[in-house]
Biopython code that builds the backbone (N, CA, C, O; Angstrom):
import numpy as np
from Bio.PDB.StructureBuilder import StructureBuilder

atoms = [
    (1, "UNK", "N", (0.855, -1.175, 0.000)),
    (1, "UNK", "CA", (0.000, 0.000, 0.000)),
    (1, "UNK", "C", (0.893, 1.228, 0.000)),
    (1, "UNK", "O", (1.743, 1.390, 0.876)),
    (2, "UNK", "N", (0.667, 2.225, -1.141)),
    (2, "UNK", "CA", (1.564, 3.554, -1.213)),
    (2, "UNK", "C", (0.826, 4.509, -0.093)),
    (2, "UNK", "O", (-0.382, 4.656, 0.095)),
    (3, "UNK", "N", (1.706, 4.984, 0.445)),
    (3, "UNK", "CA", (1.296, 6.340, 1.622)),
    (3, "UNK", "C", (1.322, 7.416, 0.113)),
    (3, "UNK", "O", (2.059, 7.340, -0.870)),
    (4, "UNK", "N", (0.305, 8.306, 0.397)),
    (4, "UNK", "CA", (-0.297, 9.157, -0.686)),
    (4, "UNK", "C", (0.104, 10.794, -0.078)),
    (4, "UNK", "O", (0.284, 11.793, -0.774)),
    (5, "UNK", "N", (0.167, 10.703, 1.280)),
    (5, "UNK", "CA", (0.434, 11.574, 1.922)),
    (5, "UNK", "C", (-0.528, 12.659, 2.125)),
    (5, "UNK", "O", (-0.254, 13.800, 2.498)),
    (6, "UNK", "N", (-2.169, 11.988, 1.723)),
    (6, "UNK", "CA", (-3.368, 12.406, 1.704)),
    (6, "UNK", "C", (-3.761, 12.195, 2.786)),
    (6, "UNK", "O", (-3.189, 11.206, 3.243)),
    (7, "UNK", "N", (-4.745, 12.792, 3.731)),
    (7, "UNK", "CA", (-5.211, 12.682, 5.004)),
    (7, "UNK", "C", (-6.909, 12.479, 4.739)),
    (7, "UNK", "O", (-7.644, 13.402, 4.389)),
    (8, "UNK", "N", (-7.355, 11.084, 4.981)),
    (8, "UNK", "CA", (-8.621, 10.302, 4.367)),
    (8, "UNK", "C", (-9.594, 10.694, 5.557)),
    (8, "UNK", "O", (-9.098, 10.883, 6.668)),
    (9, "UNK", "N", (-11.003, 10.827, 5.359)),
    (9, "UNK", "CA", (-11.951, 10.950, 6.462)),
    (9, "UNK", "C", (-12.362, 9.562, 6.940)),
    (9, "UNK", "O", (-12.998, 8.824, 6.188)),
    (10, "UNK", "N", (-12.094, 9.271, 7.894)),
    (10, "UNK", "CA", (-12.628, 7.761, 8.655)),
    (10, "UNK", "C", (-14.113, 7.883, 8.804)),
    (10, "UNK", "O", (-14.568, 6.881, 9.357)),
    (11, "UNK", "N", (-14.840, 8.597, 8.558)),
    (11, "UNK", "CA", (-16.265, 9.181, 8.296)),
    (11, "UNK", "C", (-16.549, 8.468, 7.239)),
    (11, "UNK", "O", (-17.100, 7.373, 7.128)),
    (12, "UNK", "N", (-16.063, 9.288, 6.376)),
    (12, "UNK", "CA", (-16.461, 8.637, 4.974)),
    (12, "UNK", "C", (-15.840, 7.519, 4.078)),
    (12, "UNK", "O", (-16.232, 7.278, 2.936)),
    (13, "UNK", "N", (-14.884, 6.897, 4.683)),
    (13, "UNK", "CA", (-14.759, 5.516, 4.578)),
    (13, "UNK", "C", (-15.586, 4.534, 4.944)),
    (13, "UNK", "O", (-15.883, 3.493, 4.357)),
    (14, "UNK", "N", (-15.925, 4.964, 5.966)),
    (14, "UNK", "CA", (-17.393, 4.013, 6.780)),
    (14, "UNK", "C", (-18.813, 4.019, 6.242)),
    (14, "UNK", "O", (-19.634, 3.102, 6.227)),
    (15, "UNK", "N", (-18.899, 5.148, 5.845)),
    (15, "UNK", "CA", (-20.092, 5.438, 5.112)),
    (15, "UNK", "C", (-19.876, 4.706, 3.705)),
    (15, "UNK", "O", (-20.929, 4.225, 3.289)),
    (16, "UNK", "N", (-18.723, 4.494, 2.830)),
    (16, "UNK", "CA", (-18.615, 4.431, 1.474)),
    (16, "UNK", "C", (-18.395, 2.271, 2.462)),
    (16, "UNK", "O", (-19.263, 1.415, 2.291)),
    (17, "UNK", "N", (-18.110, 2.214, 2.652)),
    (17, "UNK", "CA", (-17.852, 0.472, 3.520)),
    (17, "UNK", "C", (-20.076, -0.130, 3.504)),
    (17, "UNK", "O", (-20.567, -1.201, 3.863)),
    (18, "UNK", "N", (-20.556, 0.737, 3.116)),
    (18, "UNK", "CA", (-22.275, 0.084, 3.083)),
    (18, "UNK", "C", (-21.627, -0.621, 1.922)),
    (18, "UNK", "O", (-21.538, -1.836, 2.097)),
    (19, "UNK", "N", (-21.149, -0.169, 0.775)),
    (19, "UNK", "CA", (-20.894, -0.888, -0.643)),
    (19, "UNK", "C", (-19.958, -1.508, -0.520)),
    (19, "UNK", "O", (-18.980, -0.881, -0.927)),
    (20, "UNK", "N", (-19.664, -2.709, -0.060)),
    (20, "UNK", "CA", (-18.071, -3.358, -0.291)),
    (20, "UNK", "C", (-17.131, -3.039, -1.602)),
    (20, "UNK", "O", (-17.399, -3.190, -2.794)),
    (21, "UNK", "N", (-16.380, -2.728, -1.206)),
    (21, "UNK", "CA", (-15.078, -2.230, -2.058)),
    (21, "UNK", "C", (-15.147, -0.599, -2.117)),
    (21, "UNK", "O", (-14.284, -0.035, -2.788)),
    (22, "UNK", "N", (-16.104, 0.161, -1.465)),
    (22, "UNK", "CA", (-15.885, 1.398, -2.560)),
    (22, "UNK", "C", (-15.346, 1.955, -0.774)),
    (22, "UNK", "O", (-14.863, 3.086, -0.727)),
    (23, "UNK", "N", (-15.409, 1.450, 0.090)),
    (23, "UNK", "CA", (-14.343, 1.851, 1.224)),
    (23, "UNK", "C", (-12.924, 1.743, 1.130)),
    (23, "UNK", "O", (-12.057, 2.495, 1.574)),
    (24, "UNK", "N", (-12.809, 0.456, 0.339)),
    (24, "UNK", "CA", (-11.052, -0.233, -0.243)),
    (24, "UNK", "C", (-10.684, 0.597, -1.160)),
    (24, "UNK", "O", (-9.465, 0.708, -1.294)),
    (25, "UNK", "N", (-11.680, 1.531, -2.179)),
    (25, "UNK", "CA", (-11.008, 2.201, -3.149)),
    (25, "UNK", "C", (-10.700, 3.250, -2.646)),
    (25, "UNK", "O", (-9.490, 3.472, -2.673)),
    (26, "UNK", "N", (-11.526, 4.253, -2.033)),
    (26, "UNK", "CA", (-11.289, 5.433, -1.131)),
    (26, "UNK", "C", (-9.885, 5.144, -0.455)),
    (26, "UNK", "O", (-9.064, 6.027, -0.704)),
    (27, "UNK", "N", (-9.545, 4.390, 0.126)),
    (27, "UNK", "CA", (-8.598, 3.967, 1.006)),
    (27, "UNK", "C", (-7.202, 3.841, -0.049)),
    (27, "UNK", "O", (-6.114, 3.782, 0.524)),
    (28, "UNK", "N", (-7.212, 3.814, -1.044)),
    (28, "UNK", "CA", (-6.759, 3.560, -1.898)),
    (28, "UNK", "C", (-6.233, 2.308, -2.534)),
    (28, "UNK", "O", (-5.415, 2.226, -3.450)),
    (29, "UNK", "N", (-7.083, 0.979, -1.638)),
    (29, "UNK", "CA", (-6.911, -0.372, -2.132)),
    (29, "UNK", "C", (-7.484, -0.676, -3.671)),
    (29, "UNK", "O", (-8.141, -1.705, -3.827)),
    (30, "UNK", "N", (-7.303, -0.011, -4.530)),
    (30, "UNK", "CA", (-7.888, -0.226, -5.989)),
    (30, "UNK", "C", (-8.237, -1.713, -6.265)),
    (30, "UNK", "O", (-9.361, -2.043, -6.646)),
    (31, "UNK", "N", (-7.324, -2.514, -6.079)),
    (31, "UNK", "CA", (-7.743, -3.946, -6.907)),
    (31, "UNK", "C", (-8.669, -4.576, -6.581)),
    (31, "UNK", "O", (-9.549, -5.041, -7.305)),
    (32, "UNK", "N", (-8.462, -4.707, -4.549)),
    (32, "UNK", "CA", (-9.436, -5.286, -3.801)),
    (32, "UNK", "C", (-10.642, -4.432, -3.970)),
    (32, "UNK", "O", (-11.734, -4.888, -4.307)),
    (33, "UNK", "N", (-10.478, -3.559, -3.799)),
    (33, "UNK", "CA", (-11.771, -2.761, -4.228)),
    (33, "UNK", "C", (-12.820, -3.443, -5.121)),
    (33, "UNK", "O", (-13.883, -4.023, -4.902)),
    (34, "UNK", "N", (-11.990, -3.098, -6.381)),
    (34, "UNK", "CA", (-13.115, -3.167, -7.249)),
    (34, "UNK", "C", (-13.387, -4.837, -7.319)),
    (34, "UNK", "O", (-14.603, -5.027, -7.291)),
    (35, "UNK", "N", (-12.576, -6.192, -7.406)),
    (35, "UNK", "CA", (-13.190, -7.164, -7.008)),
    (35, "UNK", "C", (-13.978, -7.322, -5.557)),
    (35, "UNK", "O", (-14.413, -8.364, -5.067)),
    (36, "UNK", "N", (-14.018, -6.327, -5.155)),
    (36, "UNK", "CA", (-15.172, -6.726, -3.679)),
    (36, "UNK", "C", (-16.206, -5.803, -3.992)),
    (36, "UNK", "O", (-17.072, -5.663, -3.128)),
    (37, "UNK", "N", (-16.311, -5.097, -5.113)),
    (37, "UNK", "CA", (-17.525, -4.258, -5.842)),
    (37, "UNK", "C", (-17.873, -5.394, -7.151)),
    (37, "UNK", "O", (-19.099, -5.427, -7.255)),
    (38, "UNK", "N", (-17.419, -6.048, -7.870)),
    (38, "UNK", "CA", (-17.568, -7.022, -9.090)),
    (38, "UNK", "C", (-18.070, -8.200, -7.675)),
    (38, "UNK", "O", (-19.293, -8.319, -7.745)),
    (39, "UNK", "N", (-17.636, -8.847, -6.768)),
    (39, "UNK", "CA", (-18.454, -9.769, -6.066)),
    (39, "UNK", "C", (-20.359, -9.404, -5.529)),
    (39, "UNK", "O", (-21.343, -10.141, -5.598)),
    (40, "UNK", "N", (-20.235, -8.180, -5.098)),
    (40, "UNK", "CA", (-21.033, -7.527, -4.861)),
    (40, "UNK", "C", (-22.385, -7.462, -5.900)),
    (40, "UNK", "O", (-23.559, -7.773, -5.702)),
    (41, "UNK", "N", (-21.712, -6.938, -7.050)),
    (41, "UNK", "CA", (-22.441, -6.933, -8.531)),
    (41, "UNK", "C", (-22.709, -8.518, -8.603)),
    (41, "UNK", "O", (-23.734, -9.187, -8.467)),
    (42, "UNK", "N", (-21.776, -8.746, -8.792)),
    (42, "UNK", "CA", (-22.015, -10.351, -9.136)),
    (42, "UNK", "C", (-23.449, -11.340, -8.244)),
    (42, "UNK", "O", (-24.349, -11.991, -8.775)),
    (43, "UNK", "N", (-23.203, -11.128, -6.912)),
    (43, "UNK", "CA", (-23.984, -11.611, -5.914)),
    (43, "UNK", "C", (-25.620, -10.441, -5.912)),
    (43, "UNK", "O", (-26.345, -10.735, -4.961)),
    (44, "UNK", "N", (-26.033, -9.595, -6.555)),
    (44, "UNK", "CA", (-26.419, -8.857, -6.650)),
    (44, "UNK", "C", (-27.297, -9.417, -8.263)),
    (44, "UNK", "O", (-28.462, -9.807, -8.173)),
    (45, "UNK", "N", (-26.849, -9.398, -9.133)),
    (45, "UNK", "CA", (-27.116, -9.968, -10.270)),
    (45, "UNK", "C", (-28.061, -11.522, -9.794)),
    (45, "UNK", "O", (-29.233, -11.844, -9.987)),
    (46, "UNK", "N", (-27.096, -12.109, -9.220)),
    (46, "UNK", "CA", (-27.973, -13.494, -8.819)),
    (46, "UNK", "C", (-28.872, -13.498, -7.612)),
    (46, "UNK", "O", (-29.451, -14.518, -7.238)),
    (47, "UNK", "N", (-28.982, -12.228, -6.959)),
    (47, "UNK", "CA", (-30.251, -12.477, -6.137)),
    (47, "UNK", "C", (-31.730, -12.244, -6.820)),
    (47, "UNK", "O", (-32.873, -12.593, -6.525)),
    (48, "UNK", "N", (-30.972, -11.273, -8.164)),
    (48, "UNK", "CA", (-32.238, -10.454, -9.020)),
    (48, "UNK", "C", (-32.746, -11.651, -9.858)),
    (48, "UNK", "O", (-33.908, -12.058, -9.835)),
    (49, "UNK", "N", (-31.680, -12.199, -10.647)),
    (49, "UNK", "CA", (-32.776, -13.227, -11.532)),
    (49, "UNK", "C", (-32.652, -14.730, -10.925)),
    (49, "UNK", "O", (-33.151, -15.637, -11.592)),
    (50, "UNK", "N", (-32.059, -15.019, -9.783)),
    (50, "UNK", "CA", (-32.792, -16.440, -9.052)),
    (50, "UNK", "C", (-32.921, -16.779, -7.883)),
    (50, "UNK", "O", (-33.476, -17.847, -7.623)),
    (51, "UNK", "N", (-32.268, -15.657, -6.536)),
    (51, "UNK", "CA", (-32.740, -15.518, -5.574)),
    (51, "UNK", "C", (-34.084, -15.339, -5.493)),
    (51, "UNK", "O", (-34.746, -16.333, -5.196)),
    (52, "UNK", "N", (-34.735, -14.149, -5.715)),
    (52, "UNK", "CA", (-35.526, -13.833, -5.094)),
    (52, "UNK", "C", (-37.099, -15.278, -5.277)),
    (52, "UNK", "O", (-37.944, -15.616, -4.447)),
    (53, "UNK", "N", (-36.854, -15.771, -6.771)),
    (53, "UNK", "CA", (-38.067, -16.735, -6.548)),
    (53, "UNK", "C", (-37.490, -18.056, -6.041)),
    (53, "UNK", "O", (-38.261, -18.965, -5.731)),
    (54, "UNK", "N", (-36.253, -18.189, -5.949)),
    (54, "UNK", "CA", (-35.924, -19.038, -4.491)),
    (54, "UNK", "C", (-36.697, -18.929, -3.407)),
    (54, "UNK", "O", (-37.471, -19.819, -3.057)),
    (55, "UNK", "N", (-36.502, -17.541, -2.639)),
    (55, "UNK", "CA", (-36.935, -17.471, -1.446)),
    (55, "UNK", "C", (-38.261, -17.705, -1.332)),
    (55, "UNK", "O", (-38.910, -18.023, -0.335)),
    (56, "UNK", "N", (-38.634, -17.501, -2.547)),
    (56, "UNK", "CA", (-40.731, -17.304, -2.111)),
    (56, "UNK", "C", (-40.876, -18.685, -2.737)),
    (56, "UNK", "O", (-41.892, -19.235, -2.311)),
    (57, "UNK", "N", (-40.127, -19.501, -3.694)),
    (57, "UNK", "CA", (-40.680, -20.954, -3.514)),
    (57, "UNK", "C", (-40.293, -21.825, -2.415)),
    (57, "UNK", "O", (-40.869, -22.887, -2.177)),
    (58, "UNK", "N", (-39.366, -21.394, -1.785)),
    (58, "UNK", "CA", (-38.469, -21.932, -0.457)),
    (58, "UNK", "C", (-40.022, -21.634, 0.684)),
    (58, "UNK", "O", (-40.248, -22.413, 1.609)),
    (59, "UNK", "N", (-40.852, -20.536, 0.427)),
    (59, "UNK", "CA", (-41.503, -20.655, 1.747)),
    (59, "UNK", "C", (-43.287, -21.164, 1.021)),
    (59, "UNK", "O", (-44.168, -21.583, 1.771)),
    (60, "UNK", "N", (-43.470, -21.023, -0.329)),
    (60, "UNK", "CA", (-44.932, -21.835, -0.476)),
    (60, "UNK", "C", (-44.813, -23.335, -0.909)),
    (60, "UNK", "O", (-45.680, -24.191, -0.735)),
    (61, "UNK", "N", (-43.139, -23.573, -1.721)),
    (61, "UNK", "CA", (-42.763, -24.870, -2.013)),
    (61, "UNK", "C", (-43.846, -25.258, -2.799)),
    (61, "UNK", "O", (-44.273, -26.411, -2.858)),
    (62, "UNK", "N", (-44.334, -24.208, -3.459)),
    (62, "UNK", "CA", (-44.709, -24.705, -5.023)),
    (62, "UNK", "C", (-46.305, -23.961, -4.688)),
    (62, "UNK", "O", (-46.849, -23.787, -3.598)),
    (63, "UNK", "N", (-46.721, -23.664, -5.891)),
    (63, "UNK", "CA", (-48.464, -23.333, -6.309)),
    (63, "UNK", "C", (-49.447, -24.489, -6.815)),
    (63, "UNK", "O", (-50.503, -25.038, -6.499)),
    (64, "UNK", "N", (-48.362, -24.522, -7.881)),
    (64, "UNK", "CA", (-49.246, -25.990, -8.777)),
    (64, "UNK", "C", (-48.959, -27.612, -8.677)),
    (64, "UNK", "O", (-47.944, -28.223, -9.015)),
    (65, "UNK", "N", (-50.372, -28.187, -8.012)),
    (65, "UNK", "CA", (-50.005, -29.201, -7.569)),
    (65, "UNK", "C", (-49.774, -30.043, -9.066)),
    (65, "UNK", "O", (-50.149, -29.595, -10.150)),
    (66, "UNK", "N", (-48.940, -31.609, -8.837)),
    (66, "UNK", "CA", (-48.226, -31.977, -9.771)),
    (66, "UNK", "C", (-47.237, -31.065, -11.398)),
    (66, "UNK", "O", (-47.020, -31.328, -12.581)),
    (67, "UNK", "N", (-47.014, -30.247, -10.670)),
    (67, "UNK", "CA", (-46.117, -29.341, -11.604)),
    (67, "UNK", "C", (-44.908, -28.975, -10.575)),
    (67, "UNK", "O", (-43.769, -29.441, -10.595)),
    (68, "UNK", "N", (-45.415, -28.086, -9.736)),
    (68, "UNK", "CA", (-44.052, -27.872, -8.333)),
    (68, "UNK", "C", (-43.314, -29.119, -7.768)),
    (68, "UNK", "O", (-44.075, -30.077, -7.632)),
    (69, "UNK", "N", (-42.324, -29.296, -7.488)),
    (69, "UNK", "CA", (-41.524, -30.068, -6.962)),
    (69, "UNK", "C", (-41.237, -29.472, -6.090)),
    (69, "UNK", "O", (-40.390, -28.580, -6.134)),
    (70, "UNK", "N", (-42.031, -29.897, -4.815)),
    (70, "UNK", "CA", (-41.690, -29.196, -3.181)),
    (70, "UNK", "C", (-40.346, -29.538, -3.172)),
    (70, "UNK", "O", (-39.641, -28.538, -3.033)),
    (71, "UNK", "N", (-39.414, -31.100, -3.318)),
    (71, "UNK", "CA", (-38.067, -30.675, -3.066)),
    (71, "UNK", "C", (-37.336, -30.156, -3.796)),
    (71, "UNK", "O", (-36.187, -29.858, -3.473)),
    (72, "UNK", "N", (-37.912, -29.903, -5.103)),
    (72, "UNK", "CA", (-36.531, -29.118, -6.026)),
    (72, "UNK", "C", (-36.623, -28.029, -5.205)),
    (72, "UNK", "O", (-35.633, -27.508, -4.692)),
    (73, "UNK", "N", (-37.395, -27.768, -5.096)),
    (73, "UNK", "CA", (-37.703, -25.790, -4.450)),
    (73, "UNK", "C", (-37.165, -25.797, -3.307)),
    (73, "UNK", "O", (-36.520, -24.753, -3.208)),
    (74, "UNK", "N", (-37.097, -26.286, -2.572)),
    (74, "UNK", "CA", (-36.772, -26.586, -1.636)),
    (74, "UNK", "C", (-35.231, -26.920, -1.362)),
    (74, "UNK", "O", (-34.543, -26.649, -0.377)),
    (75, "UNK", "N", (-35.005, -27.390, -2.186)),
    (75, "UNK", "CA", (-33.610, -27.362, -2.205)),
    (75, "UNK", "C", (-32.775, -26.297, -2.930)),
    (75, "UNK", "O", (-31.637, -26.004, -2.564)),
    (76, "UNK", "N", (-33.362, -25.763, -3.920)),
    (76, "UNK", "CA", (-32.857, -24.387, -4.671)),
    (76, "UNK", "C", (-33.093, -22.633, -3.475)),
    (76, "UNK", "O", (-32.632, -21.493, -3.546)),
    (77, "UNK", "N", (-34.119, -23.412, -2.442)),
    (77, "UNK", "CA", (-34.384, -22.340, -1.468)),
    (77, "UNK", "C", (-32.935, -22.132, -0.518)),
    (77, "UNK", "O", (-32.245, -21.155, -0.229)),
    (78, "UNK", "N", (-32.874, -23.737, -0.176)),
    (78, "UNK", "CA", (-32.060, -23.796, 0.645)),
    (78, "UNK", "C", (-30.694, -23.312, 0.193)),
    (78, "UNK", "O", (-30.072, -22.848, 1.148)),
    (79, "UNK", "N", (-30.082, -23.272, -0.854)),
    (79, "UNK", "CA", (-28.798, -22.950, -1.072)),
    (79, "UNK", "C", (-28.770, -21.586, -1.383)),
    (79, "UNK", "O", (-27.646, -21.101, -1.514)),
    (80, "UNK", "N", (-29.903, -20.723, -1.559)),
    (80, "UNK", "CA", (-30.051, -19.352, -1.790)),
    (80, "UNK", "C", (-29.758, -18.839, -0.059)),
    (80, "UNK", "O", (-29.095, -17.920, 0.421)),
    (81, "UNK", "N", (-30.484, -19.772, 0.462)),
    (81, "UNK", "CA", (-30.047, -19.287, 2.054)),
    (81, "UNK", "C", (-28.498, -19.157, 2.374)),
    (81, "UNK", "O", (-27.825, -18.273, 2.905)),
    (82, "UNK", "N", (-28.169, -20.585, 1.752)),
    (82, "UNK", "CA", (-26.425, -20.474, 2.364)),
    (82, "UNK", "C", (-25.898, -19.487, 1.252)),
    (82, "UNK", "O", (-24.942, -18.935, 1.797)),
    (83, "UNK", "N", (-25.992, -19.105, 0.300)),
    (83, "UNK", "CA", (-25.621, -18.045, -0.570)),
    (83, "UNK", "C", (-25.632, -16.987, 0.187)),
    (83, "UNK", "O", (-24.589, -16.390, 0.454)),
    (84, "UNK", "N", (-27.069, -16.533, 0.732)),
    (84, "UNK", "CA", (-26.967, -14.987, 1.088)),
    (84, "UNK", "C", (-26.272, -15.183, 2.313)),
    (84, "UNK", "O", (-25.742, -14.127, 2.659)),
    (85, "UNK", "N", (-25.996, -16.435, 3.374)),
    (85, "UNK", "CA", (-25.519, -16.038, 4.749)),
    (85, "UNK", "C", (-23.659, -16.111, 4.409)),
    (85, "UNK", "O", (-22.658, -15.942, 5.105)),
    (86, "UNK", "N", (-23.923, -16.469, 2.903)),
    (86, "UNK", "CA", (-21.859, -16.159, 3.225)),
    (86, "UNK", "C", (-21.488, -14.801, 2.217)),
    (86, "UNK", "O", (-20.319, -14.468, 2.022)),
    (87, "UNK", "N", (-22.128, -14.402, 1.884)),
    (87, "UNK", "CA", (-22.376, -13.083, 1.410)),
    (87, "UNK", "C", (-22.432, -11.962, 2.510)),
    (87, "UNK", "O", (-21.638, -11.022, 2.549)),
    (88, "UNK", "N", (-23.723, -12.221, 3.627)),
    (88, "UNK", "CA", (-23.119, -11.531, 4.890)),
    (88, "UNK", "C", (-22.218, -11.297, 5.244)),
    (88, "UNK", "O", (-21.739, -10.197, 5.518)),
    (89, "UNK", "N", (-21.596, -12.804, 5.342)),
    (89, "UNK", "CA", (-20.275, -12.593, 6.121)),
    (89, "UNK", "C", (-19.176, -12.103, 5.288)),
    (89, "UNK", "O", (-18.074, -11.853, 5.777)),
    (90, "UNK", "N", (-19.426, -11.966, 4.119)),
    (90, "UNK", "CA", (-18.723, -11.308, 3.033)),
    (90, "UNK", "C", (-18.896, -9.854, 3.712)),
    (90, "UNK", "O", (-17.927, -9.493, 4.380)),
    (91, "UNK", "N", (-19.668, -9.230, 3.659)),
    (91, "UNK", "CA", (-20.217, -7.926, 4.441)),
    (91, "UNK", "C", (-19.523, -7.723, 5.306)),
    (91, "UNK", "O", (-18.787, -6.736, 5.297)),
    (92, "UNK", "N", (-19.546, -8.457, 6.152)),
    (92, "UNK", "CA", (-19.079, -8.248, 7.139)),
    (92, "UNK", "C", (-17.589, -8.266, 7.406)),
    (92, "UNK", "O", (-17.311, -7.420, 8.256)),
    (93, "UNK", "N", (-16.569, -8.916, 6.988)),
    (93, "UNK", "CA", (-15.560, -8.615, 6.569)),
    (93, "UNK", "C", (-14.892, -8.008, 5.903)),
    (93, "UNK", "O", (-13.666, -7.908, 5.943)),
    (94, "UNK", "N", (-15.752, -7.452, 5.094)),
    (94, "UNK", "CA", (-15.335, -6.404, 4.673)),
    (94, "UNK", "C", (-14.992, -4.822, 4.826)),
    (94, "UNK", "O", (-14.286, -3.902, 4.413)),
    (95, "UNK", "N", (-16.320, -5.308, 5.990)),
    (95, "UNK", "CA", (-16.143, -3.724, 7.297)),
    (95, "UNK", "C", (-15.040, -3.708, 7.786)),
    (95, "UNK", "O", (-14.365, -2.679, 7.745)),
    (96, "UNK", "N", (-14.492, -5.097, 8.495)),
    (96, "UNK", "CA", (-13.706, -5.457, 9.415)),
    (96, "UNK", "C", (-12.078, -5.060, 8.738)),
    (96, "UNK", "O", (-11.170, -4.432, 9.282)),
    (97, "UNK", "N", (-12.128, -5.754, 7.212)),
    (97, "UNK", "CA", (-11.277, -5.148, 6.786)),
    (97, "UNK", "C", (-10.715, -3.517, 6.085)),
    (97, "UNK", "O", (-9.649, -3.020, 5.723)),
    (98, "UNK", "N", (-12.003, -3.158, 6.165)),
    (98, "UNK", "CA", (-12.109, -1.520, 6.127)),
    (98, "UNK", "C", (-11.477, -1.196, 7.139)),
    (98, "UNK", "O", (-10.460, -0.524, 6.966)),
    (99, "UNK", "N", (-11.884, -1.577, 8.542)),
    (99, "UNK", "CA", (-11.652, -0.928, 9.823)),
    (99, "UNK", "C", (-10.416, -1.606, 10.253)),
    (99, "UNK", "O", (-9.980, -0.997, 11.230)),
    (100, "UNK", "N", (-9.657, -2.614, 9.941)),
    (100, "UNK", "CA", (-8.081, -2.683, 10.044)),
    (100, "UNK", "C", (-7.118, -1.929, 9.221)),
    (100, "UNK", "O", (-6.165, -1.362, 9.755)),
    (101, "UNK", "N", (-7.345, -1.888, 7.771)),
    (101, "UNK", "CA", (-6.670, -0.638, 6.786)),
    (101, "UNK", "C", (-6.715, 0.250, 7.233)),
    (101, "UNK", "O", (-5.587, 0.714, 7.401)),
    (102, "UNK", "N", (-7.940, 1.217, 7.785)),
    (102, "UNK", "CA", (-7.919, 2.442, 7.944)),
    (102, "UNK", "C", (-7.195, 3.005, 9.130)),
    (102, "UNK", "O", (-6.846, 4.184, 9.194)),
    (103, "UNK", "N", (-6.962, 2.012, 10.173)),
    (103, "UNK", "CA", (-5.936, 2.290, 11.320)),
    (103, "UNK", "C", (-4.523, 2.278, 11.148)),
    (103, "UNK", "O", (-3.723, 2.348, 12.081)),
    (104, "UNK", "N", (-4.242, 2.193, 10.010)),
    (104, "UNK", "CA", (-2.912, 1.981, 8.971)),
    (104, "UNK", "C", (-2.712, 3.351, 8.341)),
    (104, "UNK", "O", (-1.664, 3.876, 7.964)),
    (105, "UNK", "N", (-3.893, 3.784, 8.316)),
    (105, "UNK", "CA", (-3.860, 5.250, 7.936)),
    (105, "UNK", "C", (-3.925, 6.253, 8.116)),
    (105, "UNK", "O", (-4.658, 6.392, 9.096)),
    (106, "UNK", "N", (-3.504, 7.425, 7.670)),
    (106, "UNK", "CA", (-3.614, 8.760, 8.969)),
    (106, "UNK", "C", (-4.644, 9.121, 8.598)),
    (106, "UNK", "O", (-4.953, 9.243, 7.413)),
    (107, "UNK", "N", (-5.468, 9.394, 9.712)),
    (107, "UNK", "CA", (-6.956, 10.142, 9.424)),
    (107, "UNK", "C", (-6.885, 11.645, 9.457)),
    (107, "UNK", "O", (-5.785, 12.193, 9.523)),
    (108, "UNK", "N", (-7.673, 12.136, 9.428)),
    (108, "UNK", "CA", (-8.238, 13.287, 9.778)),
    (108, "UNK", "C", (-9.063, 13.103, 11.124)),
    (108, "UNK", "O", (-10.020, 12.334, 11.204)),
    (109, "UNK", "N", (-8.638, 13.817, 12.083)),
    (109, "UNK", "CA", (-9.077, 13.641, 13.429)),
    (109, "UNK", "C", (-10.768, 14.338, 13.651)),
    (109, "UNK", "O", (-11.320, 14.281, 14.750)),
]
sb = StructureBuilder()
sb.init_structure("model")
sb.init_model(0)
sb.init_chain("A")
sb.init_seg("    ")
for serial, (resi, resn, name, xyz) in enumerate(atoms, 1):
    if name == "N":
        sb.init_residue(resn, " ", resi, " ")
    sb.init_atom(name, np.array(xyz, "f"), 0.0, 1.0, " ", f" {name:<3s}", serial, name[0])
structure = sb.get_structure()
């Protein structure tokens, strides 16, 4: 990591850390950045076209009887679950690693 000799707001690193990566870019982590903004997109993309009717066949497990497959759905529910809970924790480390970089850095007090 190059010292820039720029003095960063720990404010608005935290605030820009809601979007994973765009705290790492501010910070001036460019690469990680933008692959923890392309994961983001990425995981973002797949909640739009197959999460979301995961989740709602995950909880009626089908409309039409002999057409729904309570366990396909059911099982396509279930891995949307473990999808979004390591995505959290994607989130969440990513704060964490916001908030170890930025103590690396001189703030603005």
């Amino acid at each position: 990591m190059k010292e820039t000799g720029q003095r960063k707001s720990p404010i608005l690193a935290a605030v820009l850390s809601i979007i994973p990566g765009l705290g790492q870019v501010y910070n001036g982590q460019k690469i990680k950045g933008v692959l923890f903004l392309l994961t983001t997109a990425l995981f973002i993309f797949e909640l739009l076209l197959f999460g979301i009717p995961a989740f709602e066949n995950l909880v009626t497990l089908g409309t039409e009887p002999l057409v729904d497959h309570s366990l396909f759905l059911l099982i396509e529910g279930t891995l949307q679950l473990i999808i979004t809970i390591i995505f959290i924790f994607f989130w969440a480390l990513n704060i964490r690693d916001l908030k170890l970089e930025s103590s690396k850095i001189q703030f603005i007090p």
